[in-house]
Steps between C-alpha positions, in 0.01 A plus 500: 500500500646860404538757710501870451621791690546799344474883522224689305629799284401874699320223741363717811263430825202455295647248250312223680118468448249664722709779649482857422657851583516861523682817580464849516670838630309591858770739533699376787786524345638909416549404115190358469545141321342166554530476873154265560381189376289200592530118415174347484414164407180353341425248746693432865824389502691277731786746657767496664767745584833617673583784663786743702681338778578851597327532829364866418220408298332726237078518558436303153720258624305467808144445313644250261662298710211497725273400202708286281441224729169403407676414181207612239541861352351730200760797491797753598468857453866615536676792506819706463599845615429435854587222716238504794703406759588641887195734447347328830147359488386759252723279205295196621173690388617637211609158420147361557381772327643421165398142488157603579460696191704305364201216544232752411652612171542135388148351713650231703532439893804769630622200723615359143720809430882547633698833470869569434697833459836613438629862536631763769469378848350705798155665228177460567357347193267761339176317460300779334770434218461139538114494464477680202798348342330139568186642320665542172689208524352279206622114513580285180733225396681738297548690846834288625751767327355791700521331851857418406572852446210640815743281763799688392773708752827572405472210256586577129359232346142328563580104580245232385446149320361231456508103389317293370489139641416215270534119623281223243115676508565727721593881476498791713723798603645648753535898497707770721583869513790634789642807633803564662820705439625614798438364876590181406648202700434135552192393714289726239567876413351839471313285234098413373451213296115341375499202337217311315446176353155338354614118617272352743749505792436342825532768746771351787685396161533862376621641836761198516608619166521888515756414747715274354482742175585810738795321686670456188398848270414778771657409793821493291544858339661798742561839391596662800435283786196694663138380510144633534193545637267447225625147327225345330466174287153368391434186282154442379380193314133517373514155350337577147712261281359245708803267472401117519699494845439763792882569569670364797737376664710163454378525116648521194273818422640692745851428460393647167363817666720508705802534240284805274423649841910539559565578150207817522688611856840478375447699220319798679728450810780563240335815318461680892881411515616626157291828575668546868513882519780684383600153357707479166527068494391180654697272703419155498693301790474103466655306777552145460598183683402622815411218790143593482265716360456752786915582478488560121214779586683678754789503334389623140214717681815681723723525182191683301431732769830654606587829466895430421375290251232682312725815471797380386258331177337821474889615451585210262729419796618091444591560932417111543594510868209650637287220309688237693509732830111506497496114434689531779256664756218347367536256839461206308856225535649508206894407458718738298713267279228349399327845310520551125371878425426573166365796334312430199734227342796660620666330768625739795552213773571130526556324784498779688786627325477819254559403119655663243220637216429668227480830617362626154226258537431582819471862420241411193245311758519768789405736166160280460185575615420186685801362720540150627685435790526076567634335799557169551532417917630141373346300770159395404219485210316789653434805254321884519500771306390850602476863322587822546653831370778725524528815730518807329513859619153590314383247791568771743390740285173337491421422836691866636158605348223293491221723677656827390 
């Protein structure tokens, strides 16, 4: 029997059947783009979702994660430009607030709506904005691109796709959009992410899954090590294609899931990475034969995320000592004459010892716009890989003046 993963061309978060979206300007943001949107689906969806282990906790994050766990949902109404968090008991209402016209604008129950923001910290959400900006809000399945672009911070780019998912008589798809681009660090990030898929999905299934996907896509990107209030990751399955088998676990269908579920979080975990702020290329850090799993993460997630590190790529800089210092300190054992280092395909250490290169080579691939940096530990079959971006002074630049 074949099987089929693969991505659909300008695939969004309305690529699979039954879902649908909007966006308009409410004007909570000064320049007056897309800064609210809602993603509504046909019928209720099985949902699950992950949130900030940061233990100041925005009011949308609050409400969701308070009604997530009943599992069946309609709808988000997001929005950028303000964050809604350590406003006190009046961001809890506000919260509320949006989900319940939210629910009246689309007619179902306001229990089946969640809420997520992104923005400035420390404003009261301006509801009279967010009312009327909810009224004009007009859904469609055409409506994917706009959310992608309403979610938007510091971002440059909008981040979405989606894949389709064929295995014998079956097909369905799986659909995402993301935003990050600064605030970003393993265990989440200053990050929003909705996916969708029209499988039939057994509910305890698609929470299992959403965290295996996350533990190897989001929870392995850092930008510059700090994390926020507001994470928010949503999967909803409305089970349309009405796939022979309901998906669960210990089954060949969801090992199938399973793998296009990665494959969809990788590649958006990667497009928040490549657009860190400020940033001018991606690092990719691979670590291999590692004693177990859990040592290959720290180490490559440690590598990505250190400051030494991401400057001196941001400076073409081939300084290979502070990769192998934050191996190092990642407080996993490792033994030194055991580490090869390499650098794209450019060997820098083996055996712990340095090696003579190619220095013109060298200086071609720290040229590149995506830089691989592979290290083997030599004393396993445990891999990771994680993502992340050089430090650049427009990063300071940036963030010197984000609410002036």
């Amino acid at each position: 029997m074949n099987d089929e993963i693969s991505f659909i061309t300008s695939g969004s978060v309305t690529a699979p059947e039954g879902f649908l979206a909007g966006a308009t300007s409410a004007g909570i943001k000064k320049s007056h783009i897309l800064d609210l949107a809602i993603l509504c689906a046909e019928s209720p969806c099985s949902t699950a979702g992950l949130f900030t282990t940061n233990r100041i906790k925005a009011a949308p994050v609050v409400l969701s994660q308070h009604r997530i766990l009943t599992g069946l949902m309609n709808a988000v109404v997001i929005n950028s430009g303000c964050a809604n968090a350590c406003v006190g008991e009046d961001g809890i209402t506000d919260a509320y607030d949006m989900a319940r016209l939210a629910a009246f604008k689309l007619g179902v129950s306001e229990e089946t709506v969640l809420v997520a923001s992104t923005g400035v910290i420390g404003k009261r959400m301006p509801m009279n904005l967010i009312k009327d900006g909810i009224d004009h809000i007009k859904v469609s399945r055409e409506g994917g691109r706009d959310l992608s672009r309403a979610i938007m911070t510091t971002d440059t780019v909008p981040k979405e796709a989606a894949v389709q998912v064929t295995t014998g008589e079956n097909q369905y798809i799986i659909g995402g959009v993301a935003k990050g681009s600064g605030m970003i660090h393993p265990n989440l990030a200053t990050f929003l992410c909705f996916l969708t898929t029209d499988a039939r999905v057994n509910a305890g299934f698609l929470s299992h899954a959403i965290k295996k996907a996350v533990k190897l896509s989001f929870n392995m990107i850092s930008i510059d090590t700090d994390t926020s209030t507001n994470d928010t990751l949503i999967i909803m399955a409305n089970g349309i294609a009405k796939n022979a088998n309901n998906i669960q676990g210990n089954k060949r269908e969801a090992d199938i899931f399973q793998t296009a579920l990665n494959r969809l979080c990788i590649h958006l975990a990667k497009k928040i990475a490549r657009d860190g702020e400020g940033a001018s290329r991606l690092i990719e850090v691979n670590v291999i034969g590692a004693s177990r799993f859990s040592d290959a993460r720290k180490v490559a997630r440690t590598i990505v995320s250190s400051p030494l590190v991401k400057t001196a790529i941001y400076g073409k800089d081939a300084n290979w000592g502070r990769i192998m210092a934050a191996a190092g300190r990642s407080g996993i054992e490792l033994v030194e004459s055991k580490i090869d280092l390499y650098i794209g395909d450019v060997c820098l250490v083996k055996g712990g010892h340095p090696e003579t290169f190619n220095e013109k080579r060298l200086k071609d691939i720290m040229e590149e716009g995506e830089l691989e940096v592979n290290l083997n530990l030599n004393l396993g079959k445990s891999k990771a890989t994680a993502w992340g971006c050089d430090l650049s002074p427009k990063y300071v630049e940036i963030n010197s003046k984000y609410t002036t």
